[in-house]
N, CA, C and O of each residue as an XYZ file, in Angstrom:
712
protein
N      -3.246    -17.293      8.967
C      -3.197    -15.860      8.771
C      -3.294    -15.553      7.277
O      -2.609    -16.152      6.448
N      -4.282    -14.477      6.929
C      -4.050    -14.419      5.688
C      -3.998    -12.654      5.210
O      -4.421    -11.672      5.820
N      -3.341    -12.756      3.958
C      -2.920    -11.383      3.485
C      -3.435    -10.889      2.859
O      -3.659    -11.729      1.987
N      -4.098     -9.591      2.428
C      -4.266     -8.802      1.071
C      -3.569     -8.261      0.569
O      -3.226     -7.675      1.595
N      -2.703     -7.685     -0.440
C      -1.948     -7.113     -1.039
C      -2.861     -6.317     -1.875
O      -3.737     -7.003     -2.401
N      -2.892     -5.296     -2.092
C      -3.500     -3.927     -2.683
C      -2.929     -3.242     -3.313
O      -2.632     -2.384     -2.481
N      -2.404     -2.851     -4.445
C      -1.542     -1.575     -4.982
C      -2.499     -1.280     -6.454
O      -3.533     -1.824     -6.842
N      -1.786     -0.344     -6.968
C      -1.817      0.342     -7.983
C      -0.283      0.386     -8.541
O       0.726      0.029     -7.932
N      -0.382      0.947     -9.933
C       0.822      0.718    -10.747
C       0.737      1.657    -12.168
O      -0.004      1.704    -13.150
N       1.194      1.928    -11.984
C       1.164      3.119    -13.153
C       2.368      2.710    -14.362
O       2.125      2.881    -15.556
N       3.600      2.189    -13.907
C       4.673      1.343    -14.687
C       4.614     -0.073    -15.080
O       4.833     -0.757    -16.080
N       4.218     -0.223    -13.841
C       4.306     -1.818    -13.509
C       5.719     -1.895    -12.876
O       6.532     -2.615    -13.456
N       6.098     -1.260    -11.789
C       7.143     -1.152    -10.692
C       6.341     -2.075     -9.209
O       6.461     -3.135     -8.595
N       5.613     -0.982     -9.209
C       4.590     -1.252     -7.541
C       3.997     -2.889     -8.036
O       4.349     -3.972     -7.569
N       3.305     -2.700     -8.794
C       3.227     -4.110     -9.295
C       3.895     -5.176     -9.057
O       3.551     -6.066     -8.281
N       5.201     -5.131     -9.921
C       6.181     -6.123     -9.493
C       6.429     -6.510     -8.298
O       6.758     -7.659     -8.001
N       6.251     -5.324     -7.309
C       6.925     -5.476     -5.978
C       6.160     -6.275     -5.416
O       6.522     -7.352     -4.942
N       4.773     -5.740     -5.405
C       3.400     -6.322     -5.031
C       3.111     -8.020     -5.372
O       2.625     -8.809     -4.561
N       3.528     -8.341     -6.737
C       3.660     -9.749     -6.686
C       4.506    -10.855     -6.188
O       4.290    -12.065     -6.125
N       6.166     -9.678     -5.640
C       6.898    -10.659     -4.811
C       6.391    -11.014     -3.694
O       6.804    -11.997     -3.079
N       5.527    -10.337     -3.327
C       5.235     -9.898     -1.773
C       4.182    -11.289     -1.758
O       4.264    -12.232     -0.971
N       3.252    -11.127     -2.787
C       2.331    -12.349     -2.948
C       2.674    -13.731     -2.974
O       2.211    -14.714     -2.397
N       3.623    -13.558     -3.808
C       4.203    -15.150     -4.433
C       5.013    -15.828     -3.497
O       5.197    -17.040     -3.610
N       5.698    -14.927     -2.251
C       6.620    -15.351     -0.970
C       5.022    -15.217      0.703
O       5.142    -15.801      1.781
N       4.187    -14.601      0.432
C       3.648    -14.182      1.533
C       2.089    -14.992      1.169
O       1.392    -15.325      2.127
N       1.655    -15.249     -0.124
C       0.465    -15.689     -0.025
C      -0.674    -14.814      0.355
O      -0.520    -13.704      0.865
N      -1.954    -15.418      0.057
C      -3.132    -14.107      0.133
C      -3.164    -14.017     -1.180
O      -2.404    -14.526     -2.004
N      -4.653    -12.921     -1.424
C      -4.823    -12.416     -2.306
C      -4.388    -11.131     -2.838
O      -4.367    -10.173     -2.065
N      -4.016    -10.970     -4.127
C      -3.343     -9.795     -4.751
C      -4.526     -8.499     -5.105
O      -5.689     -8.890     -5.208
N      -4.372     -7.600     -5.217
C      -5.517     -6.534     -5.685
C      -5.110     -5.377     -6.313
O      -5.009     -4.287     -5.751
N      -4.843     -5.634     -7.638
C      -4.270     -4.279     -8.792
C      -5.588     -3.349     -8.861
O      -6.625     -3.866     -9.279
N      -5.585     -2.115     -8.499
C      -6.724     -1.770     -8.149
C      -5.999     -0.769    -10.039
O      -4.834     -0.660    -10.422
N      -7.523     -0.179    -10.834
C      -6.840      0.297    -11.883
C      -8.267      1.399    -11.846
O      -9.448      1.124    -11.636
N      -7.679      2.580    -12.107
C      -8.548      3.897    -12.636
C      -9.635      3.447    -13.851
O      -9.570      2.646    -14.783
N     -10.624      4.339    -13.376
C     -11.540      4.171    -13.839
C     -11.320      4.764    -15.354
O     -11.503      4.035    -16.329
N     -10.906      6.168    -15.493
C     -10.661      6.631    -16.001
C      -9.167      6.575    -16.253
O      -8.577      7.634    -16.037
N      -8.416      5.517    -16.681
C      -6.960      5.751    -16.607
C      -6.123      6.622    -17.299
O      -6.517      7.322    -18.231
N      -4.571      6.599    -16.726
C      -3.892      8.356    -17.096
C      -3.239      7.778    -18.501
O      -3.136      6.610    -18.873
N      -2.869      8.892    -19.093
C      -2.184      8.759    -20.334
C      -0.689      9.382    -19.636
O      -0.530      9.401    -18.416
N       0.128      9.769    -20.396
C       1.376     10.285    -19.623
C       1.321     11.887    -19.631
O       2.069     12.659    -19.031
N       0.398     12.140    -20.345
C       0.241     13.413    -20.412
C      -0.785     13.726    -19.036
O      -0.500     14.582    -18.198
N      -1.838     12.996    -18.984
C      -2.969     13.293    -17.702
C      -2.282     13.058    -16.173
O      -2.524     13.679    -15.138
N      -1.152     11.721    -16.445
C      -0.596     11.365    -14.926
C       0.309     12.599    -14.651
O       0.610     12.844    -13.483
N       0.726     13.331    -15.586
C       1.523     14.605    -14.740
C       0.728     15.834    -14.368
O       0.995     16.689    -13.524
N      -0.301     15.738    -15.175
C      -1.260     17.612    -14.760
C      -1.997     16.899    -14.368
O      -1.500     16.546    -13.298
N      -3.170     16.249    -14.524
C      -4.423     15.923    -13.687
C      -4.300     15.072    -12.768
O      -4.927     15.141    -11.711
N      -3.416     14.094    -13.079
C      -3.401     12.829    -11.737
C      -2.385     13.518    -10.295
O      -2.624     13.374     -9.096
N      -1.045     14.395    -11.054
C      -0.187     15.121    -10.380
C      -1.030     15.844     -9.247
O      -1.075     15.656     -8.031
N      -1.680     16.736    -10.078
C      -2.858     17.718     -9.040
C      -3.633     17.140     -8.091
O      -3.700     17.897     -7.123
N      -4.341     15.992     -7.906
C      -5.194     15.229     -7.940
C      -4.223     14.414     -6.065
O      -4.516     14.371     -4.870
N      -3.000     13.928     -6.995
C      -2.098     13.595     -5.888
C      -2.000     14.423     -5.042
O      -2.349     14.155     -3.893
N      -1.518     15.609     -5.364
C      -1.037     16.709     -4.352
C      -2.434     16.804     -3.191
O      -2.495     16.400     -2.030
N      -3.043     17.215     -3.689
C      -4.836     17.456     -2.842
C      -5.189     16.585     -2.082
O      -5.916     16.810     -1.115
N      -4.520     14.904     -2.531
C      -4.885     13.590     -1.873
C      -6.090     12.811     -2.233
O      -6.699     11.913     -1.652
N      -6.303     13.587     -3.673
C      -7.839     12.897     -3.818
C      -7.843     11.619     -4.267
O      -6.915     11.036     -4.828
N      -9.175     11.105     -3.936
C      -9.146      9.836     -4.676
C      -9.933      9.613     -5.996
O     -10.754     10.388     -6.488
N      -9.505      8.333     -6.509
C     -10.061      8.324     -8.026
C     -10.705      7.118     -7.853
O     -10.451      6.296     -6.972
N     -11.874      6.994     -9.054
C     -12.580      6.205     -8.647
C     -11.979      4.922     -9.536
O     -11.332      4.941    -10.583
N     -12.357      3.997     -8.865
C     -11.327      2.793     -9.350
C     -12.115      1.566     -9.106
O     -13.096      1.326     -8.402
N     -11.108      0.599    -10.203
C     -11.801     -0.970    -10.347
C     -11.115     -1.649     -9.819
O      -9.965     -1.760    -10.242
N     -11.574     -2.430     -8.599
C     -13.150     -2.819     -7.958
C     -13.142     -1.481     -7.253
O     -12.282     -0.672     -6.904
N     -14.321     -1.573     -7.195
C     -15.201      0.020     -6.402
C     -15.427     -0.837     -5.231
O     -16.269     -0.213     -4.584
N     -15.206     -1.695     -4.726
C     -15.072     -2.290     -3.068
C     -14.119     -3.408     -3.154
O     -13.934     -4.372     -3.897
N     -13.611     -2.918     -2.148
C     -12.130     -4.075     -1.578
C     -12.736     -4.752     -0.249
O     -12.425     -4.155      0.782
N     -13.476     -5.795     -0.103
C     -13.379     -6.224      1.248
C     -12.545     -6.772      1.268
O     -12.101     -7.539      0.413
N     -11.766     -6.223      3.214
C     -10.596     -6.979      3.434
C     -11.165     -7.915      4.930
O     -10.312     -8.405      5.669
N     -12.277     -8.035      5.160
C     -12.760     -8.442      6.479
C     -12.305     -9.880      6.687
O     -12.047    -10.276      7.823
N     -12.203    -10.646      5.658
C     -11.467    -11.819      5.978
C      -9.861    -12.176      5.702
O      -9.377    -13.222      5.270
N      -9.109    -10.753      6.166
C      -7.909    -10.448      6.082
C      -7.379    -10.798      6.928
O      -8.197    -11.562      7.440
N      -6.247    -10.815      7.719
C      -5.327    -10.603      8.864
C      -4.213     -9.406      8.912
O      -3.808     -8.817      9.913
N      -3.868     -9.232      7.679
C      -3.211     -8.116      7.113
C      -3.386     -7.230      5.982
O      -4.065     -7.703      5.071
N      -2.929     -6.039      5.819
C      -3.177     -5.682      4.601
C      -2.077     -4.913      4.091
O      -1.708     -4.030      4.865
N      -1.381     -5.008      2.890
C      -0.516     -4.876      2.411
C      -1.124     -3.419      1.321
O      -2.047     -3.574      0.522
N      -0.531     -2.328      1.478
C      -0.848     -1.339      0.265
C       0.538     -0.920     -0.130
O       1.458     -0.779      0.675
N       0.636     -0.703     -1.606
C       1.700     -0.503     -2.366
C       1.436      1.043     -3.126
O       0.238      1.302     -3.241
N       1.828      1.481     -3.347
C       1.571      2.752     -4.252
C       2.929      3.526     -4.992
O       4.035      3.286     -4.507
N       2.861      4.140     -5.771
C       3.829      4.789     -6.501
C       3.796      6.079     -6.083
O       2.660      6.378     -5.716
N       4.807      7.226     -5.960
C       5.470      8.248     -5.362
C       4.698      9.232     -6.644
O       5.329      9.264     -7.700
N       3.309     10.064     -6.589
C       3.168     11.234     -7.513
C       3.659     12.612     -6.641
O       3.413     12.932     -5.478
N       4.275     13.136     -7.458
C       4.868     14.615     -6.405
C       4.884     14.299     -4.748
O       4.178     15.134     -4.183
N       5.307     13.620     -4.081
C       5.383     13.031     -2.980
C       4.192     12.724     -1.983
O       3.999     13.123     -0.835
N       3.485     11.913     -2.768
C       2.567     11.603     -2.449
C       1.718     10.536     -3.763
O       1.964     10.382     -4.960
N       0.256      9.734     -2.505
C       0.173      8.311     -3.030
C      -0.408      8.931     -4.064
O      -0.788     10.102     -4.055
N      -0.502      8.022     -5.142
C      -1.243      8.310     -6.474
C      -2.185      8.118     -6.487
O      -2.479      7.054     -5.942
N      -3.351      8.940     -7.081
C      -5.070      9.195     -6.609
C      -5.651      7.669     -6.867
O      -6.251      7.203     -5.899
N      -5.543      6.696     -8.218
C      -6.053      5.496     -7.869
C      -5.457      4.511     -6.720
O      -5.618      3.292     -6.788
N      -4.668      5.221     -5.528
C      -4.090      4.555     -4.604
C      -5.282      4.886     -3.419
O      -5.876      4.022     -2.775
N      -5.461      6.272     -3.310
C      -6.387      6.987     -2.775
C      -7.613      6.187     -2.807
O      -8.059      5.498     -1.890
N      -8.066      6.349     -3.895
C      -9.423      5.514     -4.639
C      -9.298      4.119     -3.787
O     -10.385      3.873     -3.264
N      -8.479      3.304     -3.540
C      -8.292      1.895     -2.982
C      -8.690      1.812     -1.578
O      -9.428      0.973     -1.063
N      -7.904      3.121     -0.856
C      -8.226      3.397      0.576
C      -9.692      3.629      0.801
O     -10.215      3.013      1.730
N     -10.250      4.249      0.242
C     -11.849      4.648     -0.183
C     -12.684      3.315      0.154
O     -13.516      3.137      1.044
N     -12.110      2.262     -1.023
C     -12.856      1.180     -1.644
C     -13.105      0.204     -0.516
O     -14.056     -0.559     -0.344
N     -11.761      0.462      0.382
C     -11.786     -0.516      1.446
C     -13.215     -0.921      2.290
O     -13.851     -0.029      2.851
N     -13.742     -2.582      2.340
C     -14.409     -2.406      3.365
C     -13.986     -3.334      4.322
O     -12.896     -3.888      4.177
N     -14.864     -3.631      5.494
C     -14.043     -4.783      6.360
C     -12.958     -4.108      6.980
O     -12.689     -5.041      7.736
N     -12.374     -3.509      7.183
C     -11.074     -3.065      7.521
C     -10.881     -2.425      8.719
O      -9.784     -2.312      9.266
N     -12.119     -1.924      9.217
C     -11.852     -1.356     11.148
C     -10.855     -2.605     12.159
O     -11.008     -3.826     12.117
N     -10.273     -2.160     12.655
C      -9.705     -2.789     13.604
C      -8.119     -3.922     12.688
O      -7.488     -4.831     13.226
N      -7.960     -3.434     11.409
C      -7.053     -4.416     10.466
C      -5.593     -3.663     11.089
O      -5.488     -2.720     11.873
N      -4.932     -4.177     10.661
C      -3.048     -3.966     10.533
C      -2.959     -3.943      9.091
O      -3.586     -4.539      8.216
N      -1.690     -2.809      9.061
C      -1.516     -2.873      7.645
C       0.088     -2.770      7.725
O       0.613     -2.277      8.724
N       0.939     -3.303      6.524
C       2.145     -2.760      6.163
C       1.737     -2.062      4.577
O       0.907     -2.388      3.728
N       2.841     -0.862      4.660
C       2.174      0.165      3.569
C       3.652      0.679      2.927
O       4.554      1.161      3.612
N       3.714      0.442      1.249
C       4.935      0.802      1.083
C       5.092      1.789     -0.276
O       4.069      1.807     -0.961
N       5.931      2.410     -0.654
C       6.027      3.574     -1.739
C       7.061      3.174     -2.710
O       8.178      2.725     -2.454
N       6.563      3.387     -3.792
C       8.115      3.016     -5.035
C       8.226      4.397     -5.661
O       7.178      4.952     -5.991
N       9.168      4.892     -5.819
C       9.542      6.184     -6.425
C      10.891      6.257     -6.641
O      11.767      5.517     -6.193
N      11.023      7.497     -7.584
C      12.289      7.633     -8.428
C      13.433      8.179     -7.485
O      14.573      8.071     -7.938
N      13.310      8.661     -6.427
C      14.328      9.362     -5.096
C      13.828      9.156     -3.862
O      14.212      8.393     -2.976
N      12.556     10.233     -3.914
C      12.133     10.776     -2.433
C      10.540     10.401     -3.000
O       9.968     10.383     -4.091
N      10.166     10.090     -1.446
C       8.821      9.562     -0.924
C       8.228     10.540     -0.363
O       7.014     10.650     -0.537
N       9.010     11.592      0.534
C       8.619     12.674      1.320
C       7.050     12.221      2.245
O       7.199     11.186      2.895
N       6.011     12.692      2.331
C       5.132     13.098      3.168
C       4.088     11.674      2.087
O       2.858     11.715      2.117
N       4.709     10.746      1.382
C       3.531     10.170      0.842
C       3.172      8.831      1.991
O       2.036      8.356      2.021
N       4.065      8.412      2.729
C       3.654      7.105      3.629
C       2.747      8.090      4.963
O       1.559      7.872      5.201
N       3.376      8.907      5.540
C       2.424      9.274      6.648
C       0.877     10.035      6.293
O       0.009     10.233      7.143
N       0.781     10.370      4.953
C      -0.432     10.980      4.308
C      -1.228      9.151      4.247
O      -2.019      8.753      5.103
N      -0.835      8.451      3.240
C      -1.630      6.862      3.554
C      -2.226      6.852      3.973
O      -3.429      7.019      3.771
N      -1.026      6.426      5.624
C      -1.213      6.040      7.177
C      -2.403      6.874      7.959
O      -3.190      6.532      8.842
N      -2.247      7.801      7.434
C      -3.269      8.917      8.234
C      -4.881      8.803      7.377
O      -5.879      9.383      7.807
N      -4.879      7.952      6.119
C      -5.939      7.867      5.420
C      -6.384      6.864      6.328
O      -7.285      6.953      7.162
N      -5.540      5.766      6.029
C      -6.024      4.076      6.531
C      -6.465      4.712      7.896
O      -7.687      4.783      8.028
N      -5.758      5.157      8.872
C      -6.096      5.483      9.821
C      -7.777      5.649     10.258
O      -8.604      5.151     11.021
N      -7.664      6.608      9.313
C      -9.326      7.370      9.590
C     -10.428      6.507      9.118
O     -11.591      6.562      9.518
N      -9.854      5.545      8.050
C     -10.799      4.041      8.043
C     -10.452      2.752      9.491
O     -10.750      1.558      9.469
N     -10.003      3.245     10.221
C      -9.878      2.473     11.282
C      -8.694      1.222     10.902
O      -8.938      0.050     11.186
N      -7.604      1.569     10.338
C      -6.788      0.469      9.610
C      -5.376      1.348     10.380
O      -5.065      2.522     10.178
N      -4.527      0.115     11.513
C      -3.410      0.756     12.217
C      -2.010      0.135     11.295
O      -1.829     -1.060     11.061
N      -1.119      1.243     10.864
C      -0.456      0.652      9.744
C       0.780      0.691     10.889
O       0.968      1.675     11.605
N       1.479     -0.363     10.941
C       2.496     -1.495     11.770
C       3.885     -1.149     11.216
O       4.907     -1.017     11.890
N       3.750     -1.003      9.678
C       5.038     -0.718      9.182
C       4.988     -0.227      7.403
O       4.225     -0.404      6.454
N       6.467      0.567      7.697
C       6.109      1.521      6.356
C       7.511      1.147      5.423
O       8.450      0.788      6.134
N       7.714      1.164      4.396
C       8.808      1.256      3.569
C       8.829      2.264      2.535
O       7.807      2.916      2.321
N       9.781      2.443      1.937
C      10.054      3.291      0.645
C      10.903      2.791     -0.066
O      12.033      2.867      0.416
N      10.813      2.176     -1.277
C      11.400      1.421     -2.201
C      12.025      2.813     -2.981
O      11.202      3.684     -3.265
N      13.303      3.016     -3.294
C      13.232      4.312     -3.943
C      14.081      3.316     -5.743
O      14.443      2.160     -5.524
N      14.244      3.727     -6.895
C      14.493      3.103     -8.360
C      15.401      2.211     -8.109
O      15.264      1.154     -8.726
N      16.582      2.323     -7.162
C      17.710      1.230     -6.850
C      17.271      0.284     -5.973
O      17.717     -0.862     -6.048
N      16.343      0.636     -5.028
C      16.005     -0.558     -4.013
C      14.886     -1.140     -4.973
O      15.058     -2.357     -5.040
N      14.000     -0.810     -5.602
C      13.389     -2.073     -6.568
C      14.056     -2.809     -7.016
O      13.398     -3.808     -7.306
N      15.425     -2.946     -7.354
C      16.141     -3.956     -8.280
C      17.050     -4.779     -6.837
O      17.709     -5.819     -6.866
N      16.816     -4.019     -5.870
C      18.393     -4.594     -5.062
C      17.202     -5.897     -4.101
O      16.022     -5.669     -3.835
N      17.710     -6.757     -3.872
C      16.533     -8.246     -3.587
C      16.927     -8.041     -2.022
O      16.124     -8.189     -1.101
N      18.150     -7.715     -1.886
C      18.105     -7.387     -0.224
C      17.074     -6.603      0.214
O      16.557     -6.850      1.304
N      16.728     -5.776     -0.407
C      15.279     -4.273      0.124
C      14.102     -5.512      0.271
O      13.269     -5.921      1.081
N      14.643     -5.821     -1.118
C      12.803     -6.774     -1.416
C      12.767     -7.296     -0.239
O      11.839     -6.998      0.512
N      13.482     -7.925      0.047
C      13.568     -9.047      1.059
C      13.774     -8.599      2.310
O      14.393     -9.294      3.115
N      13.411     -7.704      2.548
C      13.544     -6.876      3.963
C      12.368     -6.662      3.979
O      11.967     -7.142      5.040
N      11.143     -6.012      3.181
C      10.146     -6.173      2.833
C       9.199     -6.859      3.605
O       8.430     -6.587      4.526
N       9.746     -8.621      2.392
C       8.950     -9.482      2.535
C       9.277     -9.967      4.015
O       8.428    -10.745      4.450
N       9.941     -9.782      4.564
C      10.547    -10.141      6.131
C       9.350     -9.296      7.147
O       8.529     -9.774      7.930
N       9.612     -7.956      6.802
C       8.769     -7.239      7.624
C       7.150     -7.876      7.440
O       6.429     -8.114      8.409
N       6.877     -8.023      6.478
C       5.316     -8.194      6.646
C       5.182     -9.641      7.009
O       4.228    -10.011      7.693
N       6.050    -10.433      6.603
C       5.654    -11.919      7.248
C       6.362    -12.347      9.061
O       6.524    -13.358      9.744
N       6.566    -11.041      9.169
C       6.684    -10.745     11.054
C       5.629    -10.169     11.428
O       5.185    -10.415     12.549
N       4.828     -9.050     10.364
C       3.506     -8.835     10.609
C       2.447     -9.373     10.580
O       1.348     -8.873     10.820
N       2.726    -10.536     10.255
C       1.612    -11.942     10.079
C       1.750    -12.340     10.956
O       0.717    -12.215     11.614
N       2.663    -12.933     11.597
C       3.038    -13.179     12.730
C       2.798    -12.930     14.034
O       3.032    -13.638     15.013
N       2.376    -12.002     13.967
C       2.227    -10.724     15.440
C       0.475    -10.385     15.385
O      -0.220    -10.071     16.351
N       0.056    -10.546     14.041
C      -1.267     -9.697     14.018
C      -2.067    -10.827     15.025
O      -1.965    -11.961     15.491
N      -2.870     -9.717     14.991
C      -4.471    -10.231     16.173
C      -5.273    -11.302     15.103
O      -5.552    -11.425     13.911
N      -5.409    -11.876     16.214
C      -7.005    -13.301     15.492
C      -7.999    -12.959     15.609
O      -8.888    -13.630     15.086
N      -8.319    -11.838     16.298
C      -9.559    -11.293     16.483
C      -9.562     -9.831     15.912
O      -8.568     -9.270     15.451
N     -10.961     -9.235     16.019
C     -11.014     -8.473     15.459
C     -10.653     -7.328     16.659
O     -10.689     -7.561     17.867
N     -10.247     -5.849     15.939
C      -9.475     -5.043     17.118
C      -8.242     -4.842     16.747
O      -7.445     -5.370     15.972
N      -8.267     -3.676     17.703
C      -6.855     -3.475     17.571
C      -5.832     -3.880     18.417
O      -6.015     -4.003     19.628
N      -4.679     -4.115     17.826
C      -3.244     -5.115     18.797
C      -2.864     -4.436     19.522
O      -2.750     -3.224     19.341
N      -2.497     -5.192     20.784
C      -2.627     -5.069     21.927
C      -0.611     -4.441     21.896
O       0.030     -3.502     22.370
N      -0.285     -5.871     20.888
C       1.285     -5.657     20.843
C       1.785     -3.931     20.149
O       1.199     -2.959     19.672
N       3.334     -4.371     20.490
C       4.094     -2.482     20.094
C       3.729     -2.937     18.819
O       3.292     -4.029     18.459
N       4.068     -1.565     17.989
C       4.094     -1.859     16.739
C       5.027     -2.576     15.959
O       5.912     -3.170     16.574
N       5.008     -2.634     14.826
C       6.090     -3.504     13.932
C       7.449     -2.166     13.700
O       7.130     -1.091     13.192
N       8.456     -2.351     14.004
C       9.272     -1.532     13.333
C      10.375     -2.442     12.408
O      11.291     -3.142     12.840
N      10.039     -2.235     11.192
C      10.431     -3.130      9.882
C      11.780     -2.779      9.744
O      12.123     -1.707     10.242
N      12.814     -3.628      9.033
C      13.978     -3.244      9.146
C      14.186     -2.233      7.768
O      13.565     -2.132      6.709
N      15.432     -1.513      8.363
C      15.619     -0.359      7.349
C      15.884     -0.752      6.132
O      16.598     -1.725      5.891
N      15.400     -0.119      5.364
C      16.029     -0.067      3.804
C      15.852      1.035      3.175
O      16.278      1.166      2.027
């Protein structure tokens, strides 16, 4: 079984998370980065706006094949409650991905609000059924129990996913709380 891991990172939070996930789960990693990247002044008015709308940005690599995936892992950071446009841009980039599983997770300073089911409903419409969701909020990045609830959930989602292409037959993943 093998993994993709996908995020964006604007701190280097999602990042971090994204490489535990790698370094315990294996697969390939994918820091997807703006084409045009934000300054701190652009990530609050233009990237902010940009978030809210759901748009995407165009980003490096401009194609993600995940066709020789089994899973796919997306990470993103919390802009006004919702994914951050080079997160957007990633969902875009995707190819290979009809009939994939995904676990999909959010790092932010409190609240996640409406940013995991906005994703889910992206991946979706690329034909990508997301299994399980998290929200890392500033204390659960540091606390290794979250992490590790995490890395639990998606390597049960390895576990479970289809060998073929399609969608699983099995319930979905419901990941443990954190």
């Amino acid at each position: 079984m093998t993994i993709t891991t996908i995020c964006y990172s604007y701190s280097g939070v999602t990042r971090g998370i994204a490489e535990k996930i790698q370094a315990e789960c294996g697969g390939e990693l994918v820091e997807v980065t703006a084409v045009n990247p934000y300054t701190k002044f652009t990530a609050y008015t233009k990237g902010c706006v940009r978030a809210m709308t759901g748009e995407p940005d165009a980003v490096k690599p401009s194609s993600i094949d995940v066709s020789a995936s089994d899973l796919i892992v997306i990470g993103t950071p919390v802009w006004v409650f919702r994914a951050a446009p080079p997160t957007n841009g990633a969902v875009q980039a995707l190819t290979g991905c009809e009939g994939k599983t995904a676990v999909i997770f959010a790092t932010c300073g409190a609240e996640a609000k409406d940013t995991l089911p906005h994703l889910a409903e992206a991946l979706a419409a690329k034909g990508v059924e997301v299994i399980g969701q998290i929200v890392l909020d500033r204390n659960d990045v540091l606390d290794k129990e979250k992490i590790d609830a995490l890395i639990a959930a998606i390597k049960s989602a390895v576990a479970s996913a289809p060998t073929s292409p399609g969608p699983s037959s099995e319930p979905p993943l419901t990941p443990p709380a954190v």
